[in-house]
N, C-alpha and C positions, 0 to 999 in steps of 0.2 A: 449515726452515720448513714447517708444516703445510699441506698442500694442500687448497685446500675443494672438495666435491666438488658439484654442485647437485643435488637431489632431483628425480628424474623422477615427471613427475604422470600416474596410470597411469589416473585417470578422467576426465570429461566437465565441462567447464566450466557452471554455468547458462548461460549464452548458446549454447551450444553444444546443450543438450538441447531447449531453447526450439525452436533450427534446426531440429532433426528434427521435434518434435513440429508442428512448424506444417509441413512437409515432408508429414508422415505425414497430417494436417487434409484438407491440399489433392488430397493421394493419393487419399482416401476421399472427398472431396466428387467429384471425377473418377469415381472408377473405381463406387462403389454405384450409380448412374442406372443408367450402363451396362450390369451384369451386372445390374440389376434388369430392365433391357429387354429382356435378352436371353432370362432368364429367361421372362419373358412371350411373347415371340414364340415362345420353344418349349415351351411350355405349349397354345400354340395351333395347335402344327402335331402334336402330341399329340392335340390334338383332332379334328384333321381326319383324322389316322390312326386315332381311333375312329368317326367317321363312317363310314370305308370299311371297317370293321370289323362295323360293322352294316349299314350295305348288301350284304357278306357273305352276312351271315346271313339278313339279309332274303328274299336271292335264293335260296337254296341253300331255305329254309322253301319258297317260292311253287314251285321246282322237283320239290318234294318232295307237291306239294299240286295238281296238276294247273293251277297257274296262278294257284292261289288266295293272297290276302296273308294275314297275320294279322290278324282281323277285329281293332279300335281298343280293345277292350276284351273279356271275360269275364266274363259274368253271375256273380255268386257262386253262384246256384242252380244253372247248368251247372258249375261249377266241381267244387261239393261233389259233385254225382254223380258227376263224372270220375273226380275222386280224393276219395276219403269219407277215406284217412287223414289226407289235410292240409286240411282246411275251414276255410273264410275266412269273414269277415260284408261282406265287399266286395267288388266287383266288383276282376277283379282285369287290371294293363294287357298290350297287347300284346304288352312286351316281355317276358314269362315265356315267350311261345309258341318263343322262339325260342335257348332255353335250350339246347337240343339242339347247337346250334352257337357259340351264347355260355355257357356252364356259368355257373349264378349262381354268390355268394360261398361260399355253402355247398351241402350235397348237397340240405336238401330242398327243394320245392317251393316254400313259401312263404316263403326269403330272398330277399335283397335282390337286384337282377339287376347281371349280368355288370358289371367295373368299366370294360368299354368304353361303360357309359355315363352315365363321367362324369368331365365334363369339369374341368381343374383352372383354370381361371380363373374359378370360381366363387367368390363371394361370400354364400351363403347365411347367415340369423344366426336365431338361437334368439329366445325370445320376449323375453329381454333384450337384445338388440342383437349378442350374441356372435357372430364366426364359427363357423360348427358345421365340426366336423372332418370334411376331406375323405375319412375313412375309415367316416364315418356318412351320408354321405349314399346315396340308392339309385338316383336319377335326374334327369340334368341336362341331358336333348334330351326332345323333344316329339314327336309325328307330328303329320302336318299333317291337310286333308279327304282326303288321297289315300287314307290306309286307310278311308275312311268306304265303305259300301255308298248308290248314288243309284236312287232308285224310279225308275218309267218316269213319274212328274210330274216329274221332276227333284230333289226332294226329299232330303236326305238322312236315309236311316230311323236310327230308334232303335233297332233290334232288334240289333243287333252282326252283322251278318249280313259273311259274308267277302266280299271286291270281288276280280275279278278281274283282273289285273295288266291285262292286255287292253284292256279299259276305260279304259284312263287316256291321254287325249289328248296328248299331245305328254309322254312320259317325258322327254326331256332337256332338259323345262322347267319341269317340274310339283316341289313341291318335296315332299319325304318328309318330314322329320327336322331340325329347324334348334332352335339355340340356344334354351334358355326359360328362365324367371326361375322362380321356386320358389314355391309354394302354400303361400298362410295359414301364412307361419313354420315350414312343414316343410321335412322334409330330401329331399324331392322336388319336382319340377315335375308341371303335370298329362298325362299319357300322349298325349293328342291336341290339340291347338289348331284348333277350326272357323273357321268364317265370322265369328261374332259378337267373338270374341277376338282376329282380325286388323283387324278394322273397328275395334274398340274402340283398338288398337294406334297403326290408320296413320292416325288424330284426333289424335293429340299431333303437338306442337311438336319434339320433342326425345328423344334414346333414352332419357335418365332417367327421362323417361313414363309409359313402355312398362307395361303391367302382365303379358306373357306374354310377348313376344317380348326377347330379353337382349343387347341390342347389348354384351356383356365383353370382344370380342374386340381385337386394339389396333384403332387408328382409331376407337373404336366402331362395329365392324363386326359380323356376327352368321356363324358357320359353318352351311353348311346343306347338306346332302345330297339328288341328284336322284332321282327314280324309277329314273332308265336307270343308278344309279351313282357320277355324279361329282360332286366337292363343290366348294365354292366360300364368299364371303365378300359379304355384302352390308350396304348401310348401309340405315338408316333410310329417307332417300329414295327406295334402289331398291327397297324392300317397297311405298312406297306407289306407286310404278311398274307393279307388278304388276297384274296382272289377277287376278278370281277365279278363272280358270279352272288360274291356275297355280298355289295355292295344292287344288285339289278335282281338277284333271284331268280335267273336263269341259268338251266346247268347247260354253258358252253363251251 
């Protein structure tokens, strides 16, 4: 008598592949949050490592300068005398001066400045709505009034004239360099944040507000770097906490 032998089934049942893929669902509903938050939170401690990267610089510049900062901005007329090979039609920001110790992206002059500053939990978008690529953008922190030069009316001038580090009232509370949102759809923010831009700021309700200052950080917090060095994270609230003296480093 012939022996029947039964057919081994060497694949996956539908009910059985149903199992995994709802397995594999709940896997990735769990596990993307997570690595997307983690993601973010070291994205931000990135940032806070270019902070202290340009406070660096900062110092190592002011040391180099008998105590002097990088005045907030460069005339483009003082510019093009400087340097007549690479002439600009714009004033051009602080952060070039300190290229010596941060190397921009490229050798000459007038590229984009070092990629410590810029930070990757940015959001910036092109005039159609688009993210612009984190490899086109040139700057994503601000300075504050501290680099501003103040007359002896207390004023701050317009002339770009250097401040001396000296000058500045309580450094390990006066803020340098803090998060900033990006100018009229470019791939920059503006180099300095005054008086008028923080007032403008800390009227709103809420960080989505904001039109200079960039709470992106998680918590909606903002990173921000001190005169004396060290950096730190603050909300909305604690900017309008502030005094202006800690925002300019003048005690008035």
């Amino acid at each position: 008598m012939k022996r029947h032998t039964p057919k081994l089934s060497l694949g996956f049942t539908l009910i059985e592949l149903l199992t995994v893929i709802a397995i594999v669902a709940i896997l990735a509903a769990i596990l993307i949050p997570v690595v997307g938050k983690m993601l973010y939170n070291a994205r931000q401690a990135h940032g806070i490592s270019n902070l202290r990267n340009i406070a660096s610089a900062v110092h190592l510049y002011v040391s180099e300068h008998n105590g002097d900062m990088p005045p907030p901005k460069i005339d483009d007329k003082d510019w093009n005398e400087w340097y007549p090979d690479n002439k600009v039609s714009s004033d051009q920001p602080w952060q070039k001066l300190v290229r010596d110790y941060l190397p921009q992206k490229a050798g000459h002059l007038t590229a984009p400045a070092n990629e410590a500053f810029i930070c990757r939990n940015v959001d910036y978008t092109d005039s159609g709505g688009n993210l612009i690529d984190i490899d086109k953008l040139s700057l994503t922190y601000s300075g504050t009034g501290a680099f501003w030069h103040y007359g002896s009316d207390g004023r701050r001038t317009e002339d770009y004239h250097s401040r001396n580090i000296n000058t500045i009232f309580m450094p390990n509370k006066t803020l340098l360099v803090v998060d900033a949102k990006q100018y009229a759809g470019l791939p920059y923010c503006p180099s300095t944040l005054v008086e008028s831009h923080v007032r403008k700021d800390t009227a709103v309700g809420t960080p989505e507000e904001t039109s200079y200052m960039d709470f992106r950080q998680p918590g909606q917090t903002m990173n921000v770097l001190y005169v004396d060095g060290h950096t730190g994270t603050l909300t909305l609230a604690d900017v309008k906490a502030l005094k202006e003296r800690d925002w300019t480093g003048r005690d008035n």
